[in-house]
N, C-alpha and C positions, 0 to 999 in steps of 0.2 A: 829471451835473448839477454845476454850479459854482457855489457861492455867495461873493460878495463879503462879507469882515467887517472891521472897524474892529479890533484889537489891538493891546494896548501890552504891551511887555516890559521888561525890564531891561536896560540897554548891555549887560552883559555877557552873558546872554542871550542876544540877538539876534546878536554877535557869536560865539560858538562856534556859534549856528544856521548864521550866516552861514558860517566855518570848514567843519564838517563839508558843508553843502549843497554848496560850492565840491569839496573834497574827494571826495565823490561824484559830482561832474558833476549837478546839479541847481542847479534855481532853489529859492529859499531857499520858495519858494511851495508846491513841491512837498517837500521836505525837513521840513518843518513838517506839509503834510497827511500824507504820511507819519508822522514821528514821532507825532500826535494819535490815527494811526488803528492805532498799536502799541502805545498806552498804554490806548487804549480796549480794543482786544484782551485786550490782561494784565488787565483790570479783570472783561472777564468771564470766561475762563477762570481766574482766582483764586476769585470767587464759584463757579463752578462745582465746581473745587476743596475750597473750604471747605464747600458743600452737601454733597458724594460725604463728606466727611470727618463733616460731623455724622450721614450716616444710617448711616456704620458699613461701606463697600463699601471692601472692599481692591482697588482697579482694579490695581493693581502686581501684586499677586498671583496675579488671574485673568487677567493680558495673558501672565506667565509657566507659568501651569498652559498656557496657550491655545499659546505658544510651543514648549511640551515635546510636547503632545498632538501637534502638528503633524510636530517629527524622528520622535516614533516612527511615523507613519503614512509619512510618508517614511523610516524605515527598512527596513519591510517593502514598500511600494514598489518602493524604488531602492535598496536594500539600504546605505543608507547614509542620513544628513543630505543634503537638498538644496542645494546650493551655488550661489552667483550664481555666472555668466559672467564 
């Protein structure tokens, strides 16, 4: 679904919007929903972020125990690390 909205921007604004949309082969319509809908993104992946950070969860740390557990199960496997194609 598509809604119509009324917005004002700043010349210069509008024209680097203007720039980049051109640049990538869009309308500056979609370049804009784009951009809005990657800033809202970063907005709640940062909250998510700073949440995992106040209750004290090392995500980095358990993706890399998660990483390591995984070569050695692939060591005794395939006698080796698993390698992409």
């Amino acid at each position: 679904m598509t809604a119509k909205v009324t917005l004002s921007f700043s010349d210069e604004t509008i024209e680097e919007a203007r720039r980049f949309a051109k640049r990538e082969g869009m309308s500056l319509s979609a370049w804009v929903d784009a951009a809005a809908r990657e800033k809202a993104l970063r907005e709640v992946f940062a909250g998510h972020a700073a949440a995992v950070g106040r209750a004290g969860l090392d995500i980095e740390a358990a993706a890399l125990a998660d990483e390591q557990e995984s070569e050695m199960v692939d060591a005794v496997l395939f006698g080796g690390p698993k390698r992409a194609a």
